[in-house]
N, C-alpha and C positions, 0 to 999 in steps of 0.2 A: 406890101402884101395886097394891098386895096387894087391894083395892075393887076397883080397874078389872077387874084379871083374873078376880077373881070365880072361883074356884073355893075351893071351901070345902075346909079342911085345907092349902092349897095357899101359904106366903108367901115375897113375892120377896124376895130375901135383897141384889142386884146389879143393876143396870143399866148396859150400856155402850153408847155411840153409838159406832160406827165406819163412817164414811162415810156408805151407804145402807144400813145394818145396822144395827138393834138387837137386842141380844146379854142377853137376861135370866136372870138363876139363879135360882133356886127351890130349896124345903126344901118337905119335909111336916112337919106340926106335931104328929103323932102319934109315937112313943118306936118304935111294934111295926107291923107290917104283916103280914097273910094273904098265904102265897103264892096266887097263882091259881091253879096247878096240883095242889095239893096240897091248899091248906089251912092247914096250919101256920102258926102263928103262932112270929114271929122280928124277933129287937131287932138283928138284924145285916144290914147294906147287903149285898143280893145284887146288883143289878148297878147300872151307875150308868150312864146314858145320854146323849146328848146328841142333838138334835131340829132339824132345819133346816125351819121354815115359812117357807111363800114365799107371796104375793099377802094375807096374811091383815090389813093395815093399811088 
């Protein structure tokens, strides 16, 4: 699945079917991440989000 979605750095870690919903988690493969705003480089989780797409199947 980690192919399909094709984004690089990007792999699925979970997949769940619920009902007319599928429900995927993902990890980045990198240790450190640049803030956008700043800059900074930091090995610690600043926020963790969750994403509802809709029509994209």
């Amino acid at each position: 699945m980690t192919k399909l979605i094709n984004l690089p750095g990007v792999i699925v870690e979970n997949i769940q079917d619920a009902e007319e919903t599928l429900i995927v988690s993902v990890r980045v493969q990198e240790k450190t991440a640049k803030c956008p705003r700043c800059g900074h480089t930091s090995r610690r989780l600043h926020q963790n989000k969750r994403h509802l797409l809709l029509g994209y199947l």
